[in-house]
C-alpha positions in Angstrom: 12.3 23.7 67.3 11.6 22.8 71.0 9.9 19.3 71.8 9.0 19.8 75.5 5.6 21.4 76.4 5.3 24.7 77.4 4.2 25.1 80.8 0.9 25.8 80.4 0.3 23.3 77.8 1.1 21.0 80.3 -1.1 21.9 82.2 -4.0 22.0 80.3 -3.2 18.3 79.2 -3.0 17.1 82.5 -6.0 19.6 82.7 -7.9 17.7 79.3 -7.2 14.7 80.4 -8.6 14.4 84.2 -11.7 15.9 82.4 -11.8 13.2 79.7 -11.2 10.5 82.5 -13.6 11.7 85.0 -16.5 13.3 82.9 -16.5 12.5 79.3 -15.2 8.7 79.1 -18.0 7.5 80.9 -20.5 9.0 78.7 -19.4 8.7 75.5 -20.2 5.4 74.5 -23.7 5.0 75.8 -24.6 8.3 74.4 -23.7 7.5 71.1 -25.2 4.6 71.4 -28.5 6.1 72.3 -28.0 8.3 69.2 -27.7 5.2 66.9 -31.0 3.3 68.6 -32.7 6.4 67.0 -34.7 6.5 64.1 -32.6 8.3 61.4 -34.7 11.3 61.4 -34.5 11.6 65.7 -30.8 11.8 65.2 -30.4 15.5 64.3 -31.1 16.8 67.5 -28.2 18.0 70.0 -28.3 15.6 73.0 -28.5 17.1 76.8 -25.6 15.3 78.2 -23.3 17.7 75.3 -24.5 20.6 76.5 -24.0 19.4 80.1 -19.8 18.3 79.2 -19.7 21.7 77.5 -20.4 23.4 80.3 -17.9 21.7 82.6 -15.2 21.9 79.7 -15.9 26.3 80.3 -15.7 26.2 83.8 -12.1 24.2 83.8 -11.1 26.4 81.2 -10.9 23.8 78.4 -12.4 26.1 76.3 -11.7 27.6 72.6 -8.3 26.1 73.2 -7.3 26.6 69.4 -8.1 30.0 69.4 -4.6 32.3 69.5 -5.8 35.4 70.7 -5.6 35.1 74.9 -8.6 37.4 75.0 -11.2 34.8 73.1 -9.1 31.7 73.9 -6.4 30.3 75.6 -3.7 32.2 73.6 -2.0 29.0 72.4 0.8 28.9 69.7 0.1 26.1 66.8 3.0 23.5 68.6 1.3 24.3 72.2 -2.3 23.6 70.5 -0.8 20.5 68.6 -0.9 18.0 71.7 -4.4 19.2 72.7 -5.7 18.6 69.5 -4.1 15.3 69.7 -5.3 13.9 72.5 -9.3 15.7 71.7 -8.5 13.4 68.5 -9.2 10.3 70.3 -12.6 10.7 71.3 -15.5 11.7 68.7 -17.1 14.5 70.5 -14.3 15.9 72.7 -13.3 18.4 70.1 -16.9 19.7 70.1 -17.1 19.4 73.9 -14.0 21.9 74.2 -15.6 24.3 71.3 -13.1 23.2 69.2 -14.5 21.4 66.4 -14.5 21.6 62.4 -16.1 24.2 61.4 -16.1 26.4 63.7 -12.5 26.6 64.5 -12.0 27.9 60.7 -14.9 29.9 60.8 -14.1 31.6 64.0 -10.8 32.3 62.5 -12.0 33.7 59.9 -14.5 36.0 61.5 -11.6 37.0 64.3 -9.2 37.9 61.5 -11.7 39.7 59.1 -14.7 40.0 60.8 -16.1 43.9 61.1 -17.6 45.0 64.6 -20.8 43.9 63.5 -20.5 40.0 62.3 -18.3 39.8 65.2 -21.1 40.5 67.6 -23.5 39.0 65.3 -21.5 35.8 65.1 -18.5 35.2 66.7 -19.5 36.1 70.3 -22.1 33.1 70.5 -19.8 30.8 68.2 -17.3 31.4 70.8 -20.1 30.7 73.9 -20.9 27.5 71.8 -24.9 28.9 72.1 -24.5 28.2 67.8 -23.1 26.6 65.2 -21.9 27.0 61.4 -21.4 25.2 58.5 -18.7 26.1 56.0 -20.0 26.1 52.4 -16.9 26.0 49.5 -17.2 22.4 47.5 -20.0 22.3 44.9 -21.2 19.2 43.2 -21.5 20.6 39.6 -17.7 21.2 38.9 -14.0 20.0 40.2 -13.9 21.7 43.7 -10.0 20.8 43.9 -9.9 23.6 42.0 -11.3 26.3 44.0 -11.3 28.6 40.9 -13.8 26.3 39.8 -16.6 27.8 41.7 -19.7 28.6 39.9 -22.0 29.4 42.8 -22.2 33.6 42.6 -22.2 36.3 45.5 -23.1 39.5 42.8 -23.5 42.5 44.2 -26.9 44.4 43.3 -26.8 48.1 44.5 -26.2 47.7 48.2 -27.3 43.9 48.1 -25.4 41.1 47.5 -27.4 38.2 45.4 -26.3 34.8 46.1 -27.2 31.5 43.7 -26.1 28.4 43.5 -25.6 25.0 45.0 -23.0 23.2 47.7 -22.1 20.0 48.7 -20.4 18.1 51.7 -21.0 21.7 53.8 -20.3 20.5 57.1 -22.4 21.4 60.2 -25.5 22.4 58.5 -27.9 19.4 59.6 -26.7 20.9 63.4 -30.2 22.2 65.2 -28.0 25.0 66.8 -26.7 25.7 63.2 -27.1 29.3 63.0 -24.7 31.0 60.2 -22.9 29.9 56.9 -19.5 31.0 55.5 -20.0 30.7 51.7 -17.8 30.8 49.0 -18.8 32.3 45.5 -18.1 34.1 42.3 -18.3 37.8 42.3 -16.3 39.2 39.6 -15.4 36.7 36.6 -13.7 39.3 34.5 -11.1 39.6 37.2 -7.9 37.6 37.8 -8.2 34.1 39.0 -7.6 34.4 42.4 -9.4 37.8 43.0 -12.9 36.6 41.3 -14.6 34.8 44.4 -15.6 36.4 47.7 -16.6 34.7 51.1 -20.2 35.7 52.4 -22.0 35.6 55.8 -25.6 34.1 55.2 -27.9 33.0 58.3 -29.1 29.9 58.1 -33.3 30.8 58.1 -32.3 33.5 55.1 -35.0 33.5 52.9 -34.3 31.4 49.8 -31.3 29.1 51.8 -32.5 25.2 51.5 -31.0 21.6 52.4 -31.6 19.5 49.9 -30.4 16.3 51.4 -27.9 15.1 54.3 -24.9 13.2 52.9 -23.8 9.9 54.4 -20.3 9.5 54.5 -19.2 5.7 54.0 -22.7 5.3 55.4 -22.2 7.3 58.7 -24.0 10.6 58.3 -22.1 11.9 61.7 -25.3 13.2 63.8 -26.2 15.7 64.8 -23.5 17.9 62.5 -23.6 16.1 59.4 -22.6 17.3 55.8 -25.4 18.5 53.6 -26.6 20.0 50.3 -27.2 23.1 50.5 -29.1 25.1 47.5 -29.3 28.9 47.4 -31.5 30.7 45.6 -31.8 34.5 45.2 -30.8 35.0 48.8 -30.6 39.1 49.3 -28.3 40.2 51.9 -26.4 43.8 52.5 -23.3 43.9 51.1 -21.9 44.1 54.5 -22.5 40.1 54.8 -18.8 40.6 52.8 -15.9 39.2 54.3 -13.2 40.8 53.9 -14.6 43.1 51.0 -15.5 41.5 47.2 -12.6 39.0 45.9 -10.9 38.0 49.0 -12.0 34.6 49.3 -8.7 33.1 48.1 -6.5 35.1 50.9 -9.0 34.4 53.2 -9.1 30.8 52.7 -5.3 30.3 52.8 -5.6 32.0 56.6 -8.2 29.6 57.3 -7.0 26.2 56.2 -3.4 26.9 57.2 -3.4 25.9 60.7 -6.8 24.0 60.5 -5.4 21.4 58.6 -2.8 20.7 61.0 -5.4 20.6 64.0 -7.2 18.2 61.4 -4.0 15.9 61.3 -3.1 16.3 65.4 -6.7 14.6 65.6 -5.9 12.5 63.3 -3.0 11.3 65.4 -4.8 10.9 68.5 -7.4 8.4 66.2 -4.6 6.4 65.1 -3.4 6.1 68.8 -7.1 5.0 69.9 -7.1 2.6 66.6 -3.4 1.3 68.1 -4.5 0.8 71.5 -7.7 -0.9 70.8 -5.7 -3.4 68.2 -2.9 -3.7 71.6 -6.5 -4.6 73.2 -7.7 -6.9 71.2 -4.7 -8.4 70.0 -3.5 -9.5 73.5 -6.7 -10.5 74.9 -8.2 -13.1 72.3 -7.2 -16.5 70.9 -7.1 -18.2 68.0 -5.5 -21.5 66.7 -4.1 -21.5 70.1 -1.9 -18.4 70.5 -2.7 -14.7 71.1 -4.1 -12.7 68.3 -1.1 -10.8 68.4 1.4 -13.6 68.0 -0.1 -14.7 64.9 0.2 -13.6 61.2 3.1 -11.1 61.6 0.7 -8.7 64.2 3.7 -8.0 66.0 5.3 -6.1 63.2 2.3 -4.6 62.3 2.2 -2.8 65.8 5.5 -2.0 65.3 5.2 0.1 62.0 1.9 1.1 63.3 3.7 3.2 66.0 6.6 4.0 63.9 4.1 5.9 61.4 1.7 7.5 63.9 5.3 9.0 65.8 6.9 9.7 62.6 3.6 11.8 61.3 3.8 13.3 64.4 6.8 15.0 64.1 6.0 16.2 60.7 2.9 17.7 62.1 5.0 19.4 64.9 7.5 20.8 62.6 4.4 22.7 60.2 2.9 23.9 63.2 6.2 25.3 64.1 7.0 27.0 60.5 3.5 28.0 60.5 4.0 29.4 64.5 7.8 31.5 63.4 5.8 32.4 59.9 8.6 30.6 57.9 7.8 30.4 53.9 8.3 26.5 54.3 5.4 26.1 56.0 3.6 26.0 52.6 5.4 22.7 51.8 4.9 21.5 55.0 1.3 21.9 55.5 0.7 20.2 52.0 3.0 17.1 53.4 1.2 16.6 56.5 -2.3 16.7 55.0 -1.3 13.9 52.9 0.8 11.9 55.2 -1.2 11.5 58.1 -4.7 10.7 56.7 -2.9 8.2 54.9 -1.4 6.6 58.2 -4.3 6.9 59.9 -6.5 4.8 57.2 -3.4 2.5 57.7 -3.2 2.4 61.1 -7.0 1.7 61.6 -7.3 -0.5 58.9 -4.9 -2.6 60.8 -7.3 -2.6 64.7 -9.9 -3.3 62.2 -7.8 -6.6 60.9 -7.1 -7.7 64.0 -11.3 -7.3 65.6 -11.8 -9.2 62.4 -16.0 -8.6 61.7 -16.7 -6.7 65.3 -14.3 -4.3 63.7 -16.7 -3.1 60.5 -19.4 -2.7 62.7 -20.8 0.0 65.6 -19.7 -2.2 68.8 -16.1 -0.5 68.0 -15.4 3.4 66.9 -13.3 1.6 64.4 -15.0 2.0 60.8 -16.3 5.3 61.6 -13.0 6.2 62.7 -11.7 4.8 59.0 -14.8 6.8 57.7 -13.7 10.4 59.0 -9.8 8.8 58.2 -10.5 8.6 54.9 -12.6 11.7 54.5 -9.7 13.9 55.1 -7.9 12.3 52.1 -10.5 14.2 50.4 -11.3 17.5 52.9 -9.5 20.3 52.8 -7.9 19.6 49.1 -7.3 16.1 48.1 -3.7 14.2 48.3 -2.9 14.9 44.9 -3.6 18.5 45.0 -0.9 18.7 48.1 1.3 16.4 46.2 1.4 19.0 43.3 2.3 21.9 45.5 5.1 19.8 46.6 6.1 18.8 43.7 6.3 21.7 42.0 8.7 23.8 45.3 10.6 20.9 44.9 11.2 21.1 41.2 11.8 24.6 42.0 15.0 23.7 43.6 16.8 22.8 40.5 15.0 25.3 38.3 12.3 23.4 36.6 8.6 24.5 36.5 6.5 27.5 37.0 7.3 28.6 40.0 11.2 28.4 39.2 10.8 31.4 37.3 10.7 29.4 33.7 
């Protein structure tokens, strides 16, 4: 694979990062301070000065970036999003800024990949102005969700309806007041084969019978205004052609989803460890104690050292999925699974580390430092946990020398 930027990835990073300089670093931190001197319950509204950066971020063209198709986005490979994603990573509402933020980059996928005319027009079209949001609801809190085939919640089709029941958990995006549509995960057909029983399903968010039970705090940050929710459903009636992808596709559709999000998960994951290494460079350098730099004390020096021989390391993992995912190589099953364990990992390490050296400023809100470790440590979780990518690797590795499963035996 090629390491140099394309052309016109270079561009746009030069593009990003004037923008981020000039319009969204200046912001940032006082509005997200303003947002924390709310009252809890004031948070949950989307605050002017986003809507303002998002308009900017269309009219530079720093907009949809993640999206392949040229017509909808900027026609960007994986490895020419990768850097973009990276350097969005850093900041906490860039991503969302560009229209390129989890959820909606899966569920715009999804709906540009499978989508009929109608949930196109329906949904995609103003997911892809940024006029809405979505939430993505798969995880439940009643059985093992690492196991997908676990699913219990049910999309059963009534005559020309389909009937949906049941409850989700950690469905990010719902507590978003421009939350507008749900891509939902349930069983339709037990009796057949594991991976053919579950369908996804289009619900809007005011259906009749749809109800958040309670916003979820994760670590104790409940990330306003998006925030991950319970969601209970409860005999919401929709035409079957709220299907996507037709009855018992869920699992192909998922694996088309998940694919390249979780490497734009991990490129943003980089650019958090690089703010996390920067800030601990800061810090490090710039205070005193027992008569020396920060930095010179308690083997720091080292620290930084492995700390940016991980984050470039992980880097080039990520690179090298996005690439096998890019030529459609069968590795990039393998791949994918090692990058979504490797680089949350580093990047809990990584911050952990800035967080050692701002000793108590770093666990509380006058650094992005513990919510970074917050949303770090999420993604150990999001997306499948490490030990559910571990197996996978495990077991095309033992397939090598003939042992397991998928060896044939």
């Amino acid at each position: 694979m090629q390491f140099d930027h394309s052309a016109q990835t270079t561009e746009l990073i030069a593009r990003f990062e004037q923008f981020y300089a000039d319009e969204i670093a200046p912001v940032e931190e006082p509005l997200l301070r303003e947002m924390l001197a709310k009252a809890p319950a004031d948070r949950w509204v989307q605050p002017p000065a986003m809507e303002e950066l998002k308009a900017k971020a269309r009219e530079l063209g720093l907009w949809n970036l993640f999206l392949p198709d040229p017509h909808h986005g900027a026609g960007l490979s994986n490895v020419d999003y990768a850097p973009l994603a990276e350097r969005m990573g850093r900041s906490i509402i860039a991503p969302e800024v560009c229209n390129c933020n989890a959820p909606d980059t899966g569920n715009m996928e999804v709906l540009h990949m499978f989508g009929t005319p109608e949930q196109k027009e329906r949904y995609l079209e103003p997911l892809l102005a940024g006029t809405i949001r979505s939430a993505f609801c798969m995880t439940e809190p009643g059985v093992a969700s690492s196991d997908a085939t676990n699913m219990e919640a049910t999309a059963i089709v009534d005559g020309d309806e389909v009937v949906i029941n049941g409850r989700k958990w950690w469905s990010t995006g719902i507590g978003h007041p421009n939350c507008e549509m749900l891509l939902f995960m349930g069983l339709t057909d037990p009796e057949a084969d594991r991976h053919h029983r579950h369908s996804m399903v289009l619900i809007p968010r005011n259906a009749p019978g749809v109800n958040v039970e309670r916003m979820l705090p994760t670590m104790g940050y409940y990330d306003e205004p998006g925030g991950h929710g319970e969601v209970s459903f409860t005999d919401v009636r929709l035409p079957v052609s709220a299907f996507v992808g037709g009855p018992g596709q869920a699992f192909q559709i998922a694996q088309a989803r998940l694919g390249p999000g979780r490497v734009h998960h991990c490129m943003r994951l980089i650019g958090l460890a690089e703010m996390a290494l920067e800030l601990a460079c800061r810090r490090g350098t710039s205070r005193v104690a027992f008569g020396k730099p920060i930095v010179n004390l308690g083997g720091n020096r080292e620290r930084i050292a492995d700390a940016r021989i991980a984050i470039d390391s992980t880097r080039l993992l990520v690179l090298q999925a996005a690439w096998l995912l890019d030529e459609k190589r069968p590795e990039a099953l393998a791949a994918v699974s090692a990058i979504k364990v490797a680089a949350p990992r580093m990047a809990c390490e990584v911050i952990d580390m800035a967080i050692q050296l701002h000793g108590g400023a770093g666990m509380s809100d006058d650094f992005p430092l513990a919510a970074a470790y917050a949303a770090a440590r999420s993604l150990r979780l999001a997306d499948g946990p490490d030990e559910v990518h571990q197996g996978v690797l495990a077991r095309l590795e033992l397939a090598k020398y003939g042992a397991g499963k998928w060896a044939g035996r």
